[in-house]
N, C-alpha and C positions, 0 to 999 in steps of 0.2 A: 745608493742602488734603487731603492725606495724613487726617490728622483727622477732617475734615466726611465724607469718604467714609463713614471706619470708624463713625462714629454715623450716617450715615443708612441704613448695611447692616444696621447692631443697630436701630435703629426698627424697618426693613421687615419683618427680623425676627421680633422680637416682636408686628408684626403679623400677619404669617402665624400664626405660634404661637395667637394669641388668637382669629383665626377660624377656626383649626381646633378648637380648645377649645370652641368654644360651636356647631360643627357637631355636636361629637363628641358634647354634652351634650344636642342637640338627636336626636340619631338612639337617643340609646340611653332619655329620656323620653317620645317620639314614641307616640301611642294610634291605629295605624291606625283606620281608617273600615272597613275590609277587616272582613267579619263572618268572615272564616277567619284562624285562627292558625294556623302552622304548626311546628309548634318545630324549634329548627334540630337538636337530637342528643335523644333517647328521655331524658333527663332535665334537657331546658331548658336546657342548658348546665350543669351542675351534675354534674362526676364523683364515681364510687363511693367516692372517696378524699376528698374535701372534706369539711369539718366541716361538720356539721348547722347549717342556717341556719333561725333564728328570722324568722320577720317583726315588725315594727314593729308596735309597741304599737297594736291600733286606735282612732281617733281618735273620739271620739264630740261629737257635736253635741246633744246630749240633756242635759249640764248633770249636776249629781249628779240620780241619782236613787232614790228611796224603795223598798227593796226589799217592803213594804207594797203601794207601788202597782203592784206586777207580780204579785200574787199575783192566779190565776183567781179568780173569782166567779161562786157557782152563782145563775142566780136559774130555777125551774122554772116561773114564768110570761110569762116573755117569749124568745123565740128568741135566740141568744150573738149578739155584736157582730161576727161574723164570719161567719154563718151569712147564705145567701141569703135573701131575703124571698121573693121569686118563683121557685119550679124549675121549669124548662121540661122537658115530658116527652116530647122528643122518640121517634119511632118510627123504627124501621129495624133492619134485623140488628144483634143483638147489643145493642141501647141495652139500658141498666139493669144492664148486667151479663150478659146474657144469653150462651147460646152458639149456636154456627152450626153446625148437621149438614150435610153435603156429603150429597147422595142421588144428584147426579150419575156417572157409573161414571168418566169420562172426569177428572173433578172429583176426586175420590176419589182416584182412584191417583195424581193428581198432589200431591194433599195428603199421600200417602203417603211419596211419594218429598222432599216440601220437610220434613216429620218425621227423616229422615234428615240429611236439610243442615243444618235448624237446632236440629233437640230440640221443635220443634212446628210445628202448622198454618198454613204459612203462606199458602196457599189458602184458607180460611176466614178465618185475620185480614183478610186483603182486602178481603174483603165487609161488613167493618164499619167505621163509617165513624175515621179517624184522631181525630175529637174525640167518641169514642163517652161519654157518662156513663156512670161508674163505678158498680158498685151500692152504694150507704151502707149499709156494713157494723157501722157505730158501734154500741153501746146509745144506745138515745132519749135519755139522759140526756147526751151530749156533747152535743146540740143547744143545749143551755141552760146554757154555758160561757159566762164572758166574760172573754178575754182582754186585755192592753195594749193598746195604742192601736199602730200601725205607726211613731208616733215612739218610743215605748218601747221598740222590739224591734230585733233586730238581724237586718242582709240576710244573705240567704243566694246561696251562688254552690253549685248542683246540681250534681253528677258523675256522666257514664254514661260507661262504660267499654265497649269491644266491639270485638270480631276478626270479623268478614266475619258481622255480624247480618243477621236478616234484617228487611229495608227497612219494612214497612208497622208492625209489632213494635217497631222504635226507634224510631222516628217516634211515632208517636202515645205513646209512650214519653214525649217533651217537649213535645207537645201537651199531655197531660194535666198535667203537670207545670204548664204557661206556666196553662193553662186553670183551675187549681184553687188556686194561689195567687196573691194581692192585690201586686198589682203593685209597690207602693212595699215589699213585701219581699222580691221577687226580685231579684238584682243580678245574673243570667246564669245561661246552663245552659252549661256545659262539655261538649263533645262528645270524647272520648279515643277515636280512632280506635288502636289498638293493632297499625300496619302491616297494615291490611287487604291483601286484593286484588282482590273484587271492586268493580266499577265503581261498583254501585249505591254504596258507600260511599266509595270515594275520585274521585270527580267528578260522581254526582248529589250526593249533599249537602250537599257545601259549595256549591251553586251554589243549591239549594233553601234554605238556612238564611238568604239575602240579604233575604230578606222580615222578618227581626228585626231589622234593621238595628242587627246589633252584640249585641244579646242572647242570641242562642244565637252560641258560638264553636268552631270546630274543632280540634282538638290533633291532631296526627296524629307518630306514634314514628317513630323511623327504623330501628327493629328494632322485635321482636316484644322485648317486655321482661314481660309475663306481665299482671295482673289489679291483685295489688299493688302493683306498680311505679307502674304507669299511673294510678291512684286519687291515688299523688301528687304524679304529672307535671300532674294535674286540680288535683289542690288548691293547688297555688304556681300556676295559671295563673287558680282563680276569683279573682274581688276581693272577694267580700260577707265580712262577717267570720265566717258561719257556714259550714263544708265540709258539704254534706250530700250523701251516697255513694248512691246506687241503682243497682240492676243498667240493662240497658238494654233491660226487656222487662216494664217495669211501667205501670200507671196509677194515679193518685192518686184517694182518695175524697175528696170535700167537706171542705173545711177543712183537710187533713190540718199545713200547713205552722206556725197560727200554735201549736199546740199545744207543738210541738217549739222554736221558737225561745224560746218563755215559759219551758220548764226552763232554756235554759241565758243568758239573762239572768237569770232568778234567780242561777243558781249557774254559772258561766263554764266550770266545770272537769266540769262534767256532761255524760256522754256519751248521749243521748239516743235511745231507740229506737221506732222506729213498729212499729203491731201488724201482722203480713206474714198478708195475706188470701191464696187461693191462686187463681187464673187455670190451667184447666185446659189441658195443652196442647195436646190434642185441636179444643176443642169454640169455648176461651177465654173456656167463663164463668166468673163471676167470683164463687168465693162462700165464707166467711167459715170459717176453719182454724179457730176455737175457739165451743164454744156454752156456752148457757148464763150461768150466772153466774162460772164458775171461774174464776181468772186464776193463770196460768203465768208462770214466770219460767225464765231458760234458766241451765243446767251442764253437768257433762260428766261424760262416765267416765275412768276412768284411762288408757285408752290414747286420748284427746282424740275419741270420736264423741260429737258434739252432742247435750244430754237437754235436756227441759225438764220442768218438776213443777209441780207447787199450788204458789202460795207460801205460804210458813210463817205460821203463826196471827199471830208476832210481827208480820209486816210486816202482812197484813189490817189488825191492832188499832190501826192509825195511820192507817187511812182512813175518813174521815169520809164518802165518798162510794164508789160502787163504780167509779167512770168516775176516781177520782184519780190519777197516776203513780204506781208505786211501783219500788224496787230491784230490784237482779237483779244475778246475778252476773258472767254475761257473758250473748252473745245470739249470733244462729244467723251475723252478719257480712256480710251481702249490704247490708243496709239501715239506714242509722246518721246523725245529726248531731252534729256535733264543733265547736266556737271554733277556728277557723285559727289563731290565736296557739297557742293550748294544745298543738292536733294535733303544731306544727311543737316546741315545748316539750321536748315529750315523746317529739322523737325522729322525728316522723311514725311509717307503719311501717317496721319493722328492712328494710334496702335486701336484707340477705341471705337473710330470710323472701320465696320467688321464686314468681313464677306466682301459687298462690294455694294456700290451706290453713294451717290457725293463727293468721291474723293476725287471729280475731277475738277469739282468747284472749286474744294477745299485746297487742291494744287496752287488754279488756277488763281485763289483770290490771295494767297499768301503770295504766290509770286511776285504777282501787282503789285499788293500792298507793301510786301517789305522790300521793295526796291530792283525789283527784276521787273521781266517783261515778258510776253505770250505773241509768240508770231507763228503762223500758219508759213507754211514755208511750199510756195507752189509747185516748185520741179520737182520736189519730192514725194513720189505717191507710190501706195501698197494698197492692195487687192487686199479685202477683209470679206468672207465669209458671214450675213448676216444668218443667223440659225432661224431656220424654218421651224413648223411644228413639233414639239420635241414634248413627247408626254416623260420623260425619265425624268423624275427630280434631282437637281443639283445642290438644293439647298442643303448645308451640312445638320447632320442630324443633333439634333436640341439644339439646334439654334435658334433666335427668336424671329417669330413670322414678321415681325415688324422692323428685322435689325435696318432696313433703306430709310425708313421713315426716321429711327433714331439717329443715322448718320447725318439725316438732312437736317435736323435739329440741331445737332451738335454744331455744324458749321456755320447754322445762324447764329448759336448763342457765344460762337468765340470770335466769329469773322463779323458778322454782318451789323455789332453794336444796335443803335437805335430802331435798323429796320428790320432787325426781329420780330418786329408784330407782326409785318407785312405778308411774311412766311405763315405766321399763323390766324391772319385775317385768310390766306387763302388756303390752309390746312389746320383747320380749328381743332379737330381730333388727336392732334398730334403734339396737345398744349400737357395732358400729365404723364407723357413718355420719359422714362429714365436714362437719361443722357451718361451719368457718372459723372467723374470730377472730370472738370476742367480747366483748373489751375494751372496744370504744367505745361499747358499749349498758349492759355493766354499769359502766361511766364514768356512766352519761348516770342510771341509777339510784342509782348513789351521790351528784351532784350534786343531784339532788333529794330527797335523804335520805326514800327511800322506803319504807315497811314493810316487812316478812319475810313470806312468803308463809302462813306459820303463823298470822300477825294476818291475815290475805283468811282464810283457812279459819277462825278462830274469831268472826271479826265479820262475813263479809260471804257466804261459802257453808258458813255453818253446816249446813246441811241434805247435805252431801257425808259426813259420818261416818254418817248413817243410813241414806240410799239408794245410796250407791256408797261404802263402807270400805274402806281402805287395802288394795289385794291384795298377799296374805304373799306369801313370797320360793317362788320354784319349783326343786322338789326336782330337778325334769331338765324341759328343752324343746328342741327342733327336729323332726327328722324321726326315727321310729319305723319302724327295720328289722327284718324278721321274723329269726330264726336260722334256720329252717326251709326259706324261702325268701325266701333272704337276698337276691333280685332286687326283692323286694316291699315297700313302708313304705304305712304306712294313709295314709288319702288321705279328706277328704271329698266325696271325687268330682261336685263344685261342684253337691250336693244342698242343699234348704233345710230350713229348721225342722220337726223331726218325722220326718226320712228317717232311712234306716239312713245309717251309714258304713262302709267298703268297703278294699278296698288296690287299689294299683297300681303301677308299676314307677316305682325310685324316681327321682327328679330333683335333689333336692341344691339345689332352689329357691325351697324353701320355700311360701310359697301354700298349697295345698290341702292339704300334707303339712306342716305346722305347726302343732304342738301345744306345750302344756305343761299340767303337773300338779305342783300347788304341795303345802305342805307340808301345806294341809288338807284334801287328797284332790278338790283341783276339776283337771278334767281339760279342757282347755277349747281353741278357737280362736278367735282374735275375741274376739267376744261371745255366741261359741255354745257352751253346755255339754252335755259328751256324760254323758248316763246310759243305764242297763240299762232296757229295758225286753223281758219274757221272758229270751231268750235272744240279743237283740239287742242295738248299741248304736245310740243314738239323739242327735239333737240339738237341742237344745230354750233356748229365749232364757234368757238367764245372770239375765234380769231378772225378778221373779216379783212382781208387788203394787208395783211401782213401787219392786222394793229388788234391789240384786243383793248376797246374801250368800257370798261368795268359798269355800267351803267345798264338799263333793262324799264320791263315797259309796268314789272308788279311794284303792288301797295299791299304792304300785309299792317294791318289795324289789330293793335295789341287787345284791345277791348272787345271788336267782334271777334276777333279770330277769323278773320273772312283773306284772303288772297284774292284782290283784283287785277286785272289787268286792264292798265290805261288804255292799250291801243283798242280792244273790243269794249271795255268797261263790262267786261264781265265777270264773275267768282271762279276760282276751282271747286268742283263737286267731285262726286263720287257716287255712282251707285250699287256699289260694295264689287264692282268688275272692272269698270273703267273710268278715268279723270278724264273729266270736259269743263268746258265752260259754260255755265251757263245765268242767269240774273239772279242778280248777289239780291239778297232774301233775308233780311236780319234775322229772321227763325228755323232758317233752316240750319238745321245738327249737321247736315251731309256738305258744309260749305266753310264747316270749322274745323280749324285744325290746331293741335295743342302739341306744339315745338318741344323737342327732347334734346341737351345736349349728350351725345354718345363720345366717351375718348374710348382712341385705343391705349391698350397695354393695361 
């Protein structure tokens, strides 16, 4: 008896066990109906300490296929297979691209003050309608593309990311988005709420997005976790197999999406770039950043400000058309498509790259380097929104004032091997900044036996030893105190391009009073180079004919402490108000200066 008990207690048992088991399995499969997602912690469950989780190989239902058959086809007498037959030209503020003047007084000032809140008009976005058509900014020759077929290509799941936007701006943000690409290749627009506070975004919109019934979904952080972060709380939360990233203050031109999906079925590991038209922030019309026939490809300077240049003869000579994709080295990072397999591959971005700044380097130089590729992709172009004067700060609170600077460090000291100096021959300040570990990234590069940043620079931004060469090593930089009046260090007294520069009393924090003067007499801050002109000195763009050659006209003598310049042969002075030049005077106090290295952090 004793017996029958004891097995019918282990039955009952293992039946409890087995219908909790298949609750359990049922609650963590389960695909609410709910068009909001909410995630339960700012990285989905997923701590900063966990291994980089790869997603599952995507499953394709498309069979092998010919990569033959995914190559575009131009034909310039019939419209592309993707291209509307019929374009409705609707009227009303703003349609075609158009912008909206406020002439109202009452209007105005308030559009004034929403410039403030958001970095543009949001009084005038208003008045146009949320499904406004974009102006087609393409050359005519995109028109007459013909792309794969929508079983050929792969979904894409959209990412907008945004801290307290403003409403009418993100909205039609995924209007145009839903509105301008073919349904059977959108698999979702991801909406990354990034711990808003206002209302309009954390309870009008999730209640407005119920009309997608599941198509557009809400991610919302439980901190403020920055820009990057949030981009890949978005991307483990799309399901299409393509991530594709946009700000959250753009509109889509005509066709823009199937263009992009077609590089990277061709090529899985291709990072793919649409061309960024620019949406004024004033006005919000819409109209086309490059003319003509030129095409640009994007790089950088050595201390990481975004360039872009002609692309080089070599790349041209492989385009058969002038509307073809071609290379690039990296690209400006607001606007981008990636294979969610790959993204996740490759690391996503580094979790300790915060907020936002370098991660398009740090995209753009792993791609390269561990065996993928970066193409600008020309028929494909979106109106982006640059933010005007915006006094609201965005930066998340306690965060650190310097986290760009940290990012851009980081990327040297995992990506860039050897030319690490180089970054900090042209940002010296930024040599005792606290990066953290970085093990797990150059882990994650050595696993994929990825090139040496030497191979990216002589195969893939060739063009960086002509227009931005290696900056030599700096003979002294920080702040520059007078001996004379030893209260005072020169200062560019936050003047722009062409103005004199001045002193002022010193501060020990670098900014305005940060300079260096390398061994080839370039005397510079930023990327502003100071030369003589008269009796003055002046500041003037380091860049001249689309080349900056690192070199300059001063001599600074460790032992007088004097700063001459070759081209006058004269000193820097000071007479406690303003720097000139005038004849260097081995005795004079007002003609020495006594170099301070300043770091930040």
């Amino acid at each position: 008896m004793i017996r029958g008990r004891f097995w019918r207690f282990i039955v009952f048992f293992l039946f409890l066990y087995i219908l909790f088991v298949i609750y359990s399995l049922h609650i963590f499969n389960s695909d609410s109906n709910d068009t909001t997602t909410v995630s339960p912690n700012p990285l989905l469950g997923i701590k900063e300490t966990d291994p980089i989780i790869v997603p599952k190989a995507i499953d394709s239902d498309h069979g092998e296929i010919n990569l033959s058959d995914l190559q575009p086809v131009m034909n310039k007498d019939v419209l592309g297979n993707y291209e509307p037959k019929d374009v409705a030209r609707p009227s009303g503020p703003g349609e075609n691209g158009e912008g909206v003047i406020l002439k109202d007084e009452k209007e105005k000032a308030l559009g004034d003050k929403s410039v403030q809140e958001y970095g543009f008009n949001e009084v005038a976005s208003e008045k146009i309608s949320l499904d406004r058509h974009a102006r087609d900014t393409r050359p005519n020759e995109c028109k007459y593309w013909n792309y794969p077929s929508v079983d050929k290509l792969p979904t894409a799941s959209v990412v907008l990311v945004f801290h307290d936007e403003g409403w009418s701006t993100l909205v039609r943000t995924f209007h145009s988005v839903i509105n301008t690409s073919p349904k059977e290749l959108l698999k979702d627009v991801i909406l990354v709420d990034d711990y808003s506070v206002d209302t309009d975004i954390t309870v009008r919109l999730p209640e407005y997005i119920k009309k997608w019934n599941g198509l557009v979904k809400y991610v919302r952080t439980k901190q403020r976790v920055g820009l990057v972060e949030a981009r890949v709380v978005g991307a483990r939360a799309g399901e299409g197999d393509v991530i594709v990233i946009l700000d959250a203050h753009c509109e889509c031109v005509t066709n823009w999406l199937p263009p992009l999906l077609t590089r990277i079925a061709l090529n899985r590991k291709t990072l793919a770039i649409p061309i960024v038209d620019g949406i004024q922030w004033d006005t919000l019309q819409h109209n086309p950043v490059y003319g003509g026939n030129t095409l640009f490809r994007g790089i950088w300077e050595w201390g990481f400000l975004y360039k872009e240049t002609e692309i080089p003869e070599k790349e041209r000579k492989l385009m058969k058309y002038q509307t073809e994709p071609y290379k690039s080295p990296t690209h400006a990072g607001g606007l981008l498509a990636i294979e969610k397999k790959w993204f996740f591959e490759l690391g996503a971005y580094d979790p300790d790259i915060k907020i936002w700044g370098g991660e398009q380097y740090e995209l753009s130089f792993k791609v390269w380097m561990c065996g993928g590729q970066v193409e600008w992709v020309t028929c494909s172009h979106v109106g982006h929104i640059y933010r005007g004067p915006r006094t609201r700060s965005m930066h998340p609170q306690g965060a650190n004032h310097f986290q760009s600077h940290i990012n851009h460090l980081r990327v040297a000291e995992i990506w860039m091997d050897e030319y690490k100096k180089y970054y900090l021959h042209r940002q010296p300040s930024h040599g005792h900044l606290d990066i953290g570990d970085t093990s797990a990234y150059k882990a994650i590069r050595q696993r994929l036996n990825c090139s040496s940043f030497k191979w990216f620079l002589d195969n893939v931004a060739y063009e960086m030893e002509d227009k931005y060469p290696l900056p030599p090593e700096n003979l002294v930089w920080g702040e520059m105190r007078n001996d004379q009046h030893n209260n005072l260090c020169a200062d560019t007294l936050g003047k722009g391009f062409g103005d004199m520069i001045g002193v002022s009393g010193c501060h020990s924090q670098g900014g305005n009073q940060l300079f260096r003067l390398n061994v080839e007499g370039e005397w510079s801050m930023d990327e502003r180079c100071l030369v003589s002109q008269g009796n003055s000195i002046v500041t003037r763009f380091c860049v001249n004919m689309g080349r900056w050659i690192p070199k300059g006209e001063w001599k600074y003598d460790n032992k007088s402490r004097q700063i001459r310049s070759k081209t006058v042969d004269k000193c820097v002075t000071t007479d406690g108000k303003t720097l000139s030049l005038e004849a260097c005077q081995d005795d004079n106090l007002a003609q020495k200066w006594k170099w301070k290295e300043v770091y930040l952090g």
